[in-house]
C-alpha positions as CSV (number, residue, x, y, z in Angstrom):
1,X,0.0,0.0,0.0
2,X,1.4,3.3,-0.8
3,X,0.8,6.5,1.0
4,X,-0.2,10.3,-0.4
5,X,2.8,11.8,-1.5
6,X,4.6,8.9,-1.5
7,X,7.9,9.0,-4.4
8,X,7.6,6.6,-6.6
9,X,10.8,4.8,-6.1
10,X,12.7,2.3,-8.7
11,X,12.3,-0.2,-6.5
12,X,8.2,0.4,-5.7
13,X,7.7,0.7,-9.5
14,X,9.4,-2.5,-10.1
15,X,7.0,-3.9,-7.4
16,X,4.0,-2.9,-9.2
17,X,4.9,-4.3,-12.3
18,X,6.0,-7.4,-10.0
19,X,2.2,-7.5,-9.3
20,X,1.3,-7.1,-12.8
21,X,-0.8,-3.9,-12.6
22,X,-0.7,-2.4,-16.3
23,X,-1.0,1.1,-14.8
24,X,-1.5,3.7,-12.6
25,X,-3.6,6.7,-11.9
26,X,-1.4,9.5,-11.0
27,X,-2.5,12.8,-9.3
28,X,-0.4,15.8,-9.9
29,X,-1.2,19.4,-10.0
30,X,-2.8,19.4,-13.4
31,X,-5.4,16.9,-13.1
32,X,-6.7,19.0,-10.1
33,X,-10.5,18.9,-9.8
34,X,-10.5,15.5,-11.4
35,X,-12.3,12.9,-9.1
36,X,-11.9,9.3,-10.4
37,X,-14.6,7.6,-8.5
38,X,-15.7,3.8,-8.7
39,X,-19.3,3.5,-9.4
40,X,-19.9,1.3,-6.0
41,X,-17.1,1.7,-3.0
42,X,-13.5,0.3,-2.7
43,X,-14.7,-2.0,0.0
44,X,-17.3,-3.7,-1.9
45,X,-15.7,-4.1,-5.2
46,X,-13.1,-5.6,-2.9
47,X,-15.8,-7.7,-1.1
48,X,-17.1,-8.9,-4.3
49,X,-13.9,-10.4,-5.5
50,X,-13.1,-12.4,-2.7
51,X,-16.7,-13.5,-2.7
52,X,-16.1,-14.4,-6.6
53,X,-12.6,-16.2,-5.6
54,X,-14.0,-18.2,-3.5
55,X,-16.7,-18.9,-4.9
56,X,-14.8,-20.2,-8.4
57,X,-11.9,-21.5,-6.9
58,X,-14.1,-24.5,-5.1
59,X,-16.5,-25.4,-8.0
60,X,-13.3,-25.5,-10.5
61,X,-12.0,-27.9,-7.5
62,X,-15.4,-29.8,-7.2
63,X,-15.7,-28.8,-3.8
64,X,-19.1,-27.9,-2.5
65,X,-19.0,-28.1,1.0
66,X,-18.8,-24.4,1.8
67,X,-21.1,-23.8,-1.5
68,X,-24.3,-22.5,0.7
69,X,-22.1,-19.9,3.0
70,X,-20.7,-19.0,-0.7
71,X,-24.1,-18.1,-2.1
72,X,-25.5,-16.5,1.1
73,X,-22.3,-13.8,0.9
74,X,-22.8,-13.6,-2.5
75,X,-26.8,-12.7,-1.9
76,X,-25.4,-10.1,0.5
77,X,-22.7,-8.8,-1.7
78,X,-24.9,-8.2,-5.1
79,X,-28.0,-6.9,-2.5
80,X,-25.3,-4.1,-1.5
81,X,-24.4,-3.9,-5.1
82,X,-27.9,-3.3,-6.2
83,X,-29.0,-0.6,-3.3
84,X,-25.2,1.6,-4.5
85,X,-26.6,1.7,-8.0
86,X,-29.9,2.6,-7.5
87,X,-28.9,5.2,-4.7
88,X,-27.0,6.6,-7.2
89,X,-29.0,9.2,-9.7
90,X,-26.3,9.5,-12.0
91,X,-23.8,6.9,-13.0
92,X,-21.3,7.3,-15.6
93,X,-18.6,4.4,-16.0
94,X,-15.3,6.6,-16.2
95,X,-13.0,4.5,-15.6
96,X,-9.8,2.8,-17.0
97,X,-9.7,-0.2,-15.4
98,X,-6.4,-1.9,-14.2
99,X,-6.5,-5.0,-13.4
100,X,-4.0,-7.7,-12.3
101,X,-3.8,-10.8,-14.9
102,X,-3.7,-13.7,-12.2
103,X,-7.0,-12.3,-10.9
104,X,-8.4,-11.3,-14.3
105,X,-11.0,-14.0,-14.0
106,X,-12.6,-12.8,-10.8
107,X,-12.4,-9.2,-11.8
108,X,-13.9,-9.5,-15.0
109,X,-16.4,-10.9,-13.2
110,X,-17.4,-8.4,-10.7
111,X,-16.7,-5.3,-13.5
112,X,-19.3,-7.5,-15.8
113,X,-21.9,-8.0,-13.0
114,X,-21.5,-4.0,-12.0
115,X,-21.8,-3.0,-15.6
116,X,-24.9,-4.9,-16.1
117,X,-26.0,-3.6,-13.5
118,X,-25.8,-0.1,-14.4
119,X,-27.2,-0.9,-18.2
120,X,-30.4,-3.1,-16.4
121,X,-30.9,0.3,-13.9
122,X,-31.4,2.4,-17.2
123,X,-33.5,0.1,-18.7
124,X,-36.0,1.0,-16.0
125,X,-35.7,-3.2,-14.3
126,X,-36.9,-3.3,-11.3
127,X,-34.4,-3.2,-8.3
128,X,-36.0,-6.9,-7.8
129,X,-35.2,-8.3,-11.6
130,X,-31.8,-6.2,-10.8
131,X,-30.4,-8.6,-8.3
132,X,-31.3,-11.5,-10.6
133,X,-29.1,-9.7,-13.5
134,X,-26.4,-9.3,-11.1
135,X,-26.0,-13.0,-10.2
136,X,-26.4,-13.7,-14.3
137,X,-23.7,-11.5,-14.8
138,X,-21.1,-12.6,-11.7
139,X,-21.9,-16.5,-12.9
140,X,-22.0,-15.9,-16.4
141,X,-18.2,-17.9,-17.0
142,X,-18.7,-20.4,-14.0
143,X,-18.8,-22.8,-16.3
144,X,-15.4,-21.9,-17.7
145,X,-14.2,-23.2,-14.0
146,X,-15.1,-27.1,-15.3
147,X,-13.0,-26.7,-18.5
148,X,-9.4,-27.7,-18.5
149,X,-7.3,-24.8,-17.1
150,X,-4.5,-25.7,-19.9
151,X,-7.2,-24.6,-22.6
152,X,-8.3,-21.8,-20.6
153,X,-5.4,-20.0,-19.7
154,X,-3.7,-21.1,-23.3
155,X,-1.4,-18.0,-24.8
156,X,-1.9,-18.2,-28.0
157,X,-5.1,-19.0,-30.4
158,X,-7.3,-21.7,-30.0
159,X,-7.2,-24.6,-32.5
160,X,-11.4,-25.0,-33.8
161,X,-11.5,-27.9,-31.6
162,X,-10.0,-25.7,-28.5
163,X,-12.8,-23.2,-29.2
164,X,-15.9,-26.1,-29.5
165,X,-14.4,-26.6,-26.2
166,X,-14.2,-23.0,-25.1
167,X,-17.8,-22.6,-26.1
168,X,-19.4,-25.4,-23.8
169,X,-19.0,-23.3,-21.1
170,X,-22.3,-21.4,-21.2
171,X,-24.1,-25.0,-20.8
172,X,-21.8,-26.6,-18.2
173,X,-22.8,-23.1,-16.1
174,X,-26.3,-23.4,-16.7
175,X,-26.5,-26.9,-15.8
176,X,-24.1,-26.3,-13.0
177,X,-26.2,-23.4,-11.6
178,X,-29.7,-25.9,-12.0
179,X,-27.9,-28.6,-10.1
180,X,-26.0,-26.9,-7.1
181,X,-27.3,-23.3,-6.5
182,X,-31.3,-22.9,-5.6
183,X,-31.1,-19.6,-8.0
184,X,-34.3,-17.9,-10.4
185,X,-34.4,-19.8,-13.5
186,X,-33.8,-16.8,-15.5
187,X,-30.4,-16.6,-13.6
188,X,-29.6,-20.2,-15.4
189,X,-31.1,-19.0,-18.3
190,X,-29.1,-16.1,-19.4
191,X,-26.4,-17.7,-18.4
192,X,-26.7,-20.3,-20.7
193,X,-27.8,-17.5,-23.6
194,X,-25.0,-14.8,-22.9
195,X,-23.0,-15.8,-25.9
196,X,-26.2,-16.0,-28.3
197,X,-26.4,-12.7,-30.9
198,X,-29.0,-10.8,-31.7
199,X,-28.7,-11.9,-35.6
200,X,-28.7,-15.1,-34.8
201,X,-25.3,-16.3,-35.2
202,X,-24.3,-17.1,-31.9
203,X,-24.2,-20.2,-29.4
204,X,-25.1,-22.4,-28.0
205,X,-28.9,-22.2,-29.9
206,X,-28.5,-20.0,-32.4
207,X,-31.0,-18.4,-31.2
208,X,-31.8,-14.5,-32.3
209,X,-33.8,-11.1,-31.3
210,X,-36.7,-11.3,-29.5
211,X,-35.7,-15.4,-28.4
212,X,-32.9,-13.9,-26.3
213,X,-33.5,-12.6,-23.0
214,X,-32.7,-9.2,-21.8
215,X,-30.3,-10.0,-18.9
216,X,-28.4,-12.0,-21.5
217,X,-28.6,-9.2,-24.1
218,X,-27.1,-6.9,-21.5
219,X,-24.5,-9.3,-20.2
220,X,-23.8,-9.8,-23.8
221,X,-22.6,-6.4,-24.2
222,X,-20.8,-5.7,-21.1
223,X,-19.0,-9.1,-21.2
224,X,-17.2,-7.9,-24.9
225,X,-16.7,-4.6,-23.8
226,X,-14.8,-5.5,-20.3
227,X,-13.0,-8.5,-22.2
228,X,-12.0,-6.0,-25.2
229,X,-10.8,-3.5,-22.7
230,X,-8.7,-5.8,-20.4
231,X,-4.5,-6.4,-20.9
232,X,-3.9,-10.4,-21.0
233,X,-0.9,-12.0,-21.6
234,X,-1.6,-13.0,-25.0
235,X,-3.3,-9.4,-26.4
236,X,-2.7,-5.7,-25.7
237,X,-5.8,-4.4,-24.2
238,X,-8.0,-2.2,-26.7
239,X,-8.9,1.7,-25.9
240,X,-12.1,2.3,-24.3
241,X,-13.4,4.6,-27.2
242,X,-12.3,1.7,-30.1
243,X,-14.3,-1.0,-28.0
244,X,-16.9,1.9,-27.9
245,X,-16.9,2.3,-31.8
246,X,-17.0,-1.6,-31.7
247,X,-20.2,-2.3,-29.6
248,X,-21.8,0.5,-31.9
249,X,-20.2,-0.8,-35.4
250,X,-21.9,-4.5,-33.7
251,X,-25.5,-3.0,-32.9
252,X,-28.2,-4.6,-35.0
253,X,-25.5,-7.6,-35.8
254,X,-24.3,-9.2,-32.2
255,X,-26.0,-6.9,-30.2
256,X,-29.4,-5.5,-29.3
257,X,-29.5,-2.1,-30.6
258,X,-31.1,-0.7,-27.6
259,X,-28.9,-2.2,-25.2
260,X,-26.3,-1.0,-27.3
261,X,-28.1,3.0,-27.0
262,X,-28.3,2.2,-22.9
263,X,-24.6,1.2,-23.2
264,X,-23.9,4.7,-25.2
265,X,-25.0,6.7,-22.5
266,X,-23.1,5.3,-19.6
267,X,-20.0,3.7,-20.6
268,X,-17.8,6.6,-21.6
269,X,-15.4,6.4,-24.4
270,X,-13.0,8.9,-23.3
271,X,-13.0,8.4,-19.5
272,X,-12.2,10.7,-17.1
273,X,-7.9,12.0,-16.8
274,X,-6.9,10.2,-20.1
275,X,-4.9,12.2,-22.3
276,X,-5.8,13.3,-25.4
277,X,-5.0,14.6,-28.6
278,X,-7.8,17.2,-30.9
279,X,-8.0,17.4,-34.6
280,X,-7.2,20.8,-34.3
281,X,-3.6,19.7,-32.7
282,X,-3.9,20.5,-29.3
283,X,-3.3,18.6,-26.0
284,X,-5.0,18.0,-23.1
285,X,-7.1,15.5,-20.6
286,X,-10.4,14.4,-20.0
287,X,-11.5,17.0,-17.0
288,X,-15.6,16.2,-17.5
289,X,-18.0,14.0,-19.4
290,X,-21.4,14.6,-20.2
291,X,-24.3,11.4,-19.9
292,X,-26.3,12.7,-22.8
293,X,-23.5,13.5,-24.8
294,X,-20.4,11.0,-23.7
295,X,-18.5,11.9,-27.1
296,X,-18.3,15.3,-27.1
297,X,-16.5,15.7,-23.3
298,X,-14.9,18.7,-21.8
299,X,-11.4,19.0,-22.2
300,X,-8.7,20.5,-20.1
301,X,-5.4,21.5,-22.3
302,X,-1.5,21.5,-21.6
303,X,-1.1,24.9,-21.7
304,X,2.4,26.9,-21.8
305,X,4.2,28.0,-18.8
306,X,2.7,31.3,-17.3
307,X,-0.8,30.9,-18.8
308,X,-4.0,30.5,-17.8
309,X,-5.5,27.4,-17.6
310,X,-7.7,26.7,-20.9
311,X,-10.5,24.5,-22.0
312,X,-12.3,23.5,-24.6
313,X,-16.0,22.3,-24.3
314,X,-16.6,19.6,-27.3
315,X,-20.1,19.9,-26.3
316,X,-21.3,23.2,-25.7
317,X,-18.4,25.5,-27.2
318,X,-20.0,26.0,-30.7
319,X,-16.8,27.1,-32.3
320,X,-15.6,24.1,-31.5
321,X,-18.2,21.8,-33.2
322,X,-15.7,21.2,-35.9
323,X,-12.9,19.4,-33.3
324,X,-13.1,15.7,-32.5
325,X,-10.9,13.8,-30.4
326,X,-8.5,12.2,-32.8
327,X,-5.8,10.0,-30.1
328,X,-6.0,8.9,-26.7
329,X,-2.8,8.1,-24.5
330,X,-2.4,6.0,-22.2
């Protein structure tokens, strides 16, 4: 743990890497007035991912014993989640988020289940249906847990008969979920439908539209976007605004188009503090976003020494309707 103010030493930088963080979110003097906030609370996301650990760890063991203390913590964990979103009257997604590759797994999880669980909120579900979206999303790969760890885990592409493989693991978690956990059976169900599209050309049915349900439609979206975003060992992560542009470019094809229009207005492209370059040439970072208008975000520029701080507001500046963000940095 490192303190406020704290130098970042050779030696602590070497640590984090040791860790396998792919980044960092530094404060400095410049990004003043920028608050990077979770959309739930440290504790809880923390809470969650043990819960999720545990939880894995003994059905990929076949070990049950412990499995009705793992659901009850669960139950109270996504109940918490649930309230913290609803609470909430505005939730943008405005992070970057970091996360460690051995716990990938169980943090792709929790981010899947709290992104759902945004998207299900602005569809108007019920707070009720909410908590049954949540534990869709947190078990949606549970059944990846009962596939050999050697395919799982593999570095490079999957041989066809790797991927047939891969791609039982929506049944084995829907089966698994019927047989061990005493969960809704729409829970099951869109657990077993997260990987179906919307044009019909995903598994394990084929089934499209209207046959799909709408937890799975959500989790469907989410689950790309966090997977698209995330470092792993064998592929850089993608930037949040080109896994924006490929949900949209995907709307109408793999996904529901107005999931995909929920998914526009809370998942921003250009998060908060990343650095960015204008088509006019100019420099600067992410200082605020706007829900009904997550493209066109305020921006904060590098200015030169001695001058005034400047901005430039993509969204209500109307000289500056012409400028698009052409480059992010990470």
């Amino acid at each position: 743990m490192l303190e406020q103010d704290m130098a970042l030493t050779d030696v602590i930088i070497k640590g984090i890497r040791k860790l396998q963080y792919s980044g960092l979110y530094v404060k400095d003097n410049f990004s003043e007035g920028i608050e990077i906030q979770d959309v739930i609370s440290d504790e809880l996301r923390h809470k969650m991912v043990t819960s999720v650990i545990k939880m894995m760890t003994d059905v990929g063991s076949n070990k049950h014993a412990h499995l009705g203390n793992r659901v009850q913590l669960m139950w109270q964990n996504l109940e918490h989640l649930v309230e913290e979103i609803t609470s909430s009257n505005s939730i943008i997604f405005n992070l970057i988020d970091i996360k460690q590759f051995d716990l990938y797994t169980y943090q792709h999880s929790v981010n899947v289940c709290i992104l759902s669980c945004i998207l299900g909120k602005t569809c108007n579900i019920s707070s009720q249906q909410l908590l049954r979206l949540a534990w869709a999303a947190v078990l949606h790969d549970i059944g990846k847990m009962l596939i050999d760890k050697k395919i799982i885990n593999k570095p490079g592409k999957l041989t066809p008969a790797e991927f047939e493989i891969i791609k039982t693991h929506s049944r084995l978690g829907f089966d698994w979920i019927r047989q061990k956990c005493s969960l809704p059976s729409t829970v099951a169900a869109s657990v077993l439908q997260h990987h179906e599209k919307f044009d019909g050309s995903g598994y394990p049915s084929g089934k499209k539209e209207g046959e799909i349900y709408l937890f799975a439609q959500i989790i469907s979206v989410v689950d790309v976007y966090d997977a698209i975003t995330s470092k792993r060992p064998y592929k850089e992560a993608v930037l949040p605004s080109e896994a924006y542009e490929y949900i949209l470019g995907n709307s109408g094809l793999a996904f529901h188009p107005q999931v995909v229009e929920m998914f526009t207005k809370k998942i921003a492209p250009f998060p908060l503090g990343v650095q960015v370059q204008l088509s006019n040439g100019l420099k600067g970072i992410v200082y605020e976003n706007y829900e009904d208008c997550l493209t066109r975000p305020l921006i904060k520029l590098y200015s030169k020494p001695m001058e005034p701080e400047a901005f430039i507001d993509l969204k209500n500046d109307t000289s500056a309707y012409n400028i698009t963000i052409q480059k992010i940095f990470l």
